[in-house]
C-alpha positions in Angstrom: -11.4 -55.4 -4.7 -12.8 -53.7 -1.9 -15.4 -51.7 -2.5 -14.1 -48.7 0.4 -17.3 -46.7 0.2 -19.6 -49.1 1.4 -17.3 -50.4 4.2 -16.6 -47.2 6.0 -19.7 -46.4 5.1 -19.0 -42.6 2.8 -21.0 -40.1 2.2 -20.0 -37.0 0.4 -22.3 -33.9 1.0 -22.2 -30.5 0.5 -20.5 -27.3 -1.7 -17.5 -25.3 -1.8 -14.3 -25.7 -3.9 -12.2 -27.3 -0.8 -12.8 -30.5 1.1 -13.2 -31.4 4.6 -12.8 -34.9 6.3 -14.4 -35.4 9.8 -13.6 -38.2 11.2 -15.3 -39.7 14.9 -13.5 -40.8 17.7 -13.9 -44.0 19.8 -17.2 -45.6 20.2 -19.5 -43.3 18.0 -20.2 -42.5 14.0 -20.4 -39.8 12.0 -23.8 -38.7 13.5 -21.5 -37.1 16.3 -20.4 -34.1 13.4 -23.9 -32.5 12.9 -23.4 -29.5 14.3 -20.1 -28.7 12.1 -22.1 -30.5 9.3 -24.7 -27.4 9.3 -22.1 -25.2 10.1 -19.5 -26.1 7.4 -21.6 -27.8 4.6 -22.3 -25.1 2.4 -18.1 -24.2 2.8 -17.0 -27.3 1.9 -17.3 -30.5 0.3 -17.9 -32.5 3.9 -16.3 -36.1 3.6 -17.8 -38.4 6.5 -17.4 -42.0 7.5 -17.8 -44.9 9.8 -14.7 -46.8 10.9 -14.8 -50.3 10.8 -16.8 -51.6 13.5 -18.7 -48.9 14.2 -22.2 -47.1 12.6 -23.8 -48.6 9.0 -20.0 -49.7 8.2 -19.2 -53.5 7.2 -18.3 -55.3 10.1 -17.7 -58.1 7.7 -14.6 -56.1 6.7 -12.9 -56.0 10.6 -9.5 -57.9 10.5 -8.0 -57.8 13.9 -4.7 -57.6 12.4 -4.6 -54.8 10.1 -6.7 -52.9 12.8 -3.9 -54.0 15.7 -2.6 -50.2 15.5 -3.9 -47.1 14.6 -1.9 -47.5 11.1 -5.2 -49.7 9.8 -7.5 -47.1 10.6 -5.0 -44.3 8.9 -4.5 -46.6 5.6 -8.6 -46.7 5.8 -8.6 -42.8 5.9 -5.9 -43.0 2.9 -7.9 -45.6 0.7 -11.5 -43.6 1.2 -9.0 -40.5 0.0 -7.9 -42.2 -2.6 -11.4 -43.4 -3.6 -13.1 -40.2 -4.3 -9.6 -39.4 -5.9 -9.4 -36.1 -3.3 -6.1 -34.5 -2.3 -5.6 -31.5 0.1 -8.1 -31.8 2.3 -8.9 -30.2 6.0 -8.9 -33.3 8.0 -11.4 -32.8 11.1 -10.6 -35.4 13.7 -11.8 -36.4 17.3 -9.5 -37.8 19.9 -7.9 -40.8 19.0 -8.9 -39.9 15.0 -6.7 -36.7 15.9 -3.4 -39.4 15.6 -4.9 -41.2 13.2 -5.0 -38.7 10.7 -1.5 -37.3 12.1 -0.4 -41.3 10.8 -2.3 -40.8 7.8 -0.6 -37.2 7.1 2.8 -38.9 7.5 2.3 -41.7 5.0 0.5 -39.4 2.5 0.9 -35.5 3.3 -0.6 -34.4 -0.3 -3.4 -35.3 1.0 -3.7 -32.9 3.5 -3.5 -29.4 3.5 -4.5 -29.1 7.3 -5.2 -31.0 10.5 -7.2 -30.2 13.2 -6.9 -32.1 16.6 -10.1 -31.9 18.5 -9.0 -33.2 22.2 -6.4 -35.0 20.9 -3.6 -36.8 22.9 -0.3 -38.8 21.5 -0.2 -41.0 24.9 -2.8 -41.3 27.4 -0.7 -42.3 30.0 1.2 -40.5 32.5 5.0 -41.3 32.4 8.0 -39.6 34.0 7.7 -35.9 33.3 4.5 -36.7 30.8 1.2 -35.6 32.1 -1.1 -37.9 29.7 -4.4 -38.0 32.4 -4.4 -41.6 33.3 -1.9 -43.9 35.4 -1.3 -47.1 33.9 -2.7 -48.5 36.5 -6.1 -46.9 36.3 -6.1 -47.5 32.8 -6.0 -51.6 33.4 -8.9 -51.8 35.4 -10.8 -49.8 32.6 -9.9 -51.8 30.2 -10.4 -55.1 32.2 -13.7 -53.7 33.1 -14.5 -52.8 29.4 -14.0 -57.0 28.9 -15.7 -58.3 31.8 -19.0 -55.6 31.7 -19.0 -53.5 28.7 -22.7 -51.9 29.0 -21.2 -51.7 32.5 -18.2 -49.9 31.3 -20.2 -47.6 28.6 -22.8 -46.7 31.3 -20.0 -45.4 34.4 -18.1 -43.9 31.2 -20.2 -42.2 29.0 -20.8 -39.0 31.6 -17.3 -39.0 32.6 -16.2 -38.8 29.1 -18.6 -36.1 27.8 -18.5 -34.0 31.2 -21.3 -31.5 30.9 -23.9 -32.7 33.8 -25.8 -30.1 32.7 -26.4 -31.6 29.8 -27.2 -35.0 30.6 -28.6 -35.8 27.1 -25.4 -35.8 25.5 -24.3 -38.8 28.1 -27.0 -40.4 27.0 -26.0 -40.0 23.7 -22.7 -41.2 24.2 -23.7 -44.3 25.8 -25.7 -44.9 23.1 -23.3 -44.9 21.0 -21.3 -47.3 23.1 -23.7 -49.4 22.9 -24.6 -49.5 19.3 -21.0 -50.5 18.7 -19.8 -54.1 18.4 -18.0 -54.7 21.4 -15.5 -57.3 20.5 -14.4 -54.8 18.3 -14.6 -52.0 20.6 -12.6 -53.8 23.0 -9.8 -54.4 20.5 -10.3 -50.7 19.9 -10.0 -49.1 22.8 -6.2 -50.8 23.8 -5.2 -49.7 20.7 -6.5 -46.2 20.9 -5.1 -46.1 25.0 -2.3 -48.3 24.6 -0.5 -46.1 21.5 2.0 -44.2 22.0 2.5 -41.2 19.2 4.8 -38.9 20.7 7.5 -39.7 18.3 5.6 -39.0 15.4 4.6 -35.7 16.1 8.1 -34.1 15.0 7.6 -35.8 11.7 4.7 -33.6 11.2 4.7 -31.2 7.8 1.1 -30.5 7.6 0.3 -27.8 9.8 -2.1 -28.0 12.5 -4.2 -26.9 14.9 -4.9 -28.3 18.4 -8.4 -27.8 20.2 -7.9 -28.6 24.0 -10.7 -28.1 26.7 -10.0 -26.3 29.8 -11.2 -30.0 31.4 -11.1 -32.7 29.7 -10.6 -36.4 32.0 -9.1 -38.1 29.0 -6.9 -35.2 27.1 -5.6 -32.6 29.9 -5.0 -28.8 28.8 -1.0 -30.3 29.2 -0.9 -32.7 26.3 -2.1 -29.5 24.3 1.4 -28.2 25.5 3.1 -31.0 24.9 1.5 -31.3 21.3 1.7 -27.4 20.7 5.7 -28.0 22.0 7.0 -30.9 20.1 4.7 -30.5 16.8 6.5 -28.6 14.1 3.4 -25.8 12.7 1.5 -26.7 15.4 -1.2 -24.1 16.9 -2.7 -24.8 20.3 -6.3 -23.2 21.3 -7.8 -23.6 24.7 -11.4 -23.7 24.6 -13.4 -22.3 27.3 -15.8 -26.1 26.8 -15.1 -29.0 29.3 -15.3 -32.4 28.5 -13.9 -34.2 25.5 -16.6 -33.8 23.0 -17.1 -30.2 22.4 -18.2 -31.2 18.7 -21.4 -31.7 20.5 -21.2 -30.4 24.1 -20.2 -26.6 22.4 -20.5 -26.7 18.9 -20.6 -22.9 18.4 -17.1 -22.2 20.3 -15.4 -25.1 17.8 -17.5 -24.5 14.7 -15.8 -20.7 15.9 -11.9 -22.0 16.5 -12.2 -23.9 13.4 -13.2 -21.1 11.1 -10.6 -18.9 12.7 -8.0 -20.9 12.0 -8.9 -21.3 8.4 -9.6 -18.1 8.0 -13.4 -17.9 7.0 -16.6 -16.1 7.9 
């Protein structure tokens, strides 16, 4: 029997009467949420995790093939659910995370009562009339760069990614986390979160969501918003004044405020 808790690596903190899951994006832990976690803990019974691979989680439990699509890393969302024996939750989730838990929702909607997408995108790249931010081509050479110079990678990255040169701690931070991760398994990682394609999952959507886009964001356009808002069935679309794709840490006020407004709290 796997013992879930200690392989993604749960913790379970704070009050309230309903839960909220946050779950990280690529390359970093649930260290990235502390600034919703002070905003939201004494709200809500806060659910937080590691996925496989990354933070104080088991690497020990990583099997390339049940993490080959994004449907591992939902079922892993769906067993630490089932763990703590928790239904309806407010599931918090960070780019690729944002289609995880959209996956999750599908195989197991009791278990959500809301999603929010925080720079999410369904495809990341651009095709035909789709706008996803990257051509196929440029997204390659990232990833062939990612396997032959991964520090390399995190380094040019990491300030891309967060945008925010004002802020140059928060690259820092991001690269960090980079870093920290194992990259064999963040290779295999990163082509599954830029090689999926979830646009035809969206429309088998019941939970209703909402989608938190930055006016600039290099990996998640304002138009996948659109095209999310658009094809999503109870799907709300904000447009945050932030830039970059981690406003969970680049503007933590403005999202703590979008979230809040959307579930209608103080």
């Amino acid at each position: 029997m796997v013992d879930v808790i200690k392989r993604n690596n749960v913790r379970v903190i704070g009050e309230g009467t309903r839960t909220m899951v946050l779950a990280h994006g690529f390359g970093c832990d649930q260290n990235v949420w502390r600034y919703l976690i002070n905003a939201f803990k004494t709200r809500f019974r806060l659910v937080l995790f590691d996925y496989v691979g990354a933070g104080q989680s088991d690497l020990d439990a990583y099997n390339p093939v049940r993490y080959n699509s994004l449907d591992g890393y939902a079922k892993d969302i769906i067993e630490i659910l089932d763990a703590l024996n928790i239904k309806a939750t407010v599931f918090v989730g960070h780019s690729v995370s944002s289609m995880i838990g959209l996956r999750a929702s599908i195989m197991r909607p009791e278990l959500f009562e809301s999603l929010i997408f925080v720079t999410p995108s369904p495809c990341y790249i651009n095709e035909d009339d789709y706008t996803g931010g990257i051509s196929k081509e440029d997204l390659e050479a990232l990833l062939d760069m990612m396997d032959s110079n991964y520090l390399g990678w995190s380094g040019t990255m990491a300030p891309l990614i967060m945008g925010n040169p004002e802020k140059p701690e928060l690259s820092e931070e991001l690269n960090s986390n980079f870093c920290a991760t194992d990259p064999e398994i963040a290779r295999e990682f990163a082509r599954v979160t830029f090689l999926s394609d979830n646009r035809k999952d969206l429309k088998n959507v019941v939970v209703p969501s909402l989608t938190l886009q930055c006016v600039e964001d290099i990996l998640a356009p304002v138009a996948v918003g659109h095209y999310i808002e658009k094809n999503t069935p109870g799907n709300t679309l904000y447009v945050m004044n932030a830039s970059g794709h981690c406003p969970h840490l680049s503007a933590p006020e403005e999202t703590v405020e979008a979230i809040s407004a959307y579930l209608g709290i103080n």
